[in-house]
C-alpha positions as CSV (number, residue, x, y, z in Angstrom):
1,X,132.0,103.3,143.3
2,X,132.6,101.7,139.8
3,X,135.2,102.0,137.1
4,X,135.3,101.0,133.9
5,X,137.0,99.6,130.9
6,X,136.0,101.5,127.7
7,X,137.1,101.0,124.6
8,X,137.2,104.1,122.7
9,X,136.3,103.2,119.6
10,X,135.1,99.8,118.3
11,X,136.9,99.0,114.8
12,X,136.2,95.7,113.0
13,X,138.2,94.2,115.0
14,X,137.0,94.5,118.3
15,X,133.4,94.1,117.2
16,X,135.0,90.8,115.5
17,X,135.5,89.8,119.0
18,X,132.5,90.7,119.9
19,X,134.0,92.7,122.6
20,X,132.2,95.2,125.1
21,X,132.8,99.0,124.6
22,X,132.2,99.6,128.3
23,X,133.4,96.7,131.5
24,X,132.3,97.9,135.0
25,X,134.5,96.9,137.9
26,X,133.9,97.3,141.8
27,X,137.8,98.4,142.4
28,X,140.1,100.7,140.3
29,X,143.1,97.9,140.9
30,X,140.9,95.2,139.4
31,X,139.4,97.7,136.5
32,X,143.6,98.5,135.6
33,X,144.3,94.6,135.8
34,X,141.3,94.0,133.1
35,X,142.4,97.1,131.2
36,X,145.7,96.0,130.9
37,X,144.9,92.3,129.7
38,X,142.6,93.7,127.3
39,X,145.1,96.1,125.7
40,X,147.6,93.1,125.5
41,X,145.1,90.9,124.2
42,X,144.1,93.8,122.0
43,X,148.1,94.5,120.9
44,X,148.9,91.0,119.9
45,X,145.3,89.5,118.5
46,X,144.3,92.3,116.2
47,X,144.8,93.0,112.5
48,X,148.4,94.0,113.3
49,X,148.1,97.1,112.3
50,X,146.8,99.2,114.8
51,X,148.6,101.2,118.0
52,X,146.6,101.7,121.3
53,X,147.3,103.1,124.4
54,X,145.7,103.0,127.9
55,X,145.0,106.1,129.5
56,X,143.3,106.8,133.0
57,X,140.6,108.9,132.8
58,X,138.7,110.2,136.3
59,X,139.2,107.0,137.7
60,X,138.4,104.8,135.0
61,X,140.6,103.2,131.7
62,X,140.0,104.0,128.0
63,X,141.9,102.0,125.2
64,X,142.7,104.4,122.5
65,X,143.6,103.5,119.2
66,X,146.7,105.6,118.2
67,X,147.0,104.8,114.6
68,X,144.7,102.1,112.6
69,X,144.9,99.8,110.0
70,X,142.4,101.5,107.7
71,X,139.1,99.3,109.2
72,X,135.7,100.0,109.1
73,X,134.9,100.8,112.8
């Protein structure tokens, strides 16, 4: 079974990145490790405005954006 990484919504700084919206693992503990990088990278790379949160969702991770800097997404 896979889980994935999704990224909620893409905002200008994401697609900036050129990050995927959706990353497919083959184990949750290996999907949560890459979740939690990418929130971190996410948290201290972005415009400095915006708040996200992980949340599990039926076995897989979303990245949410809590508040945002006022971006185009």
């Amino acid at each position: 079974m896979e889980h994935h990484v999704v990224i909620e919504k893409l905002c200008s700084c994401a697609k900036k990145e050129e990050m995927s919206q959706i990353t497919s693992y083959e184990t949750k503990d290996s999907a949560l490790e890459a979740a939690q990088t990418q929130l971190a990278y996410m948290q201290g790379h972005f415009c400095g405005k915006h708040e996200f949160q992980l949340v599990e969702v039926n076995d897989n991770y979303v990245i949410g954006m809590v508040s945002g800097c006022g971006c185009q997404g």
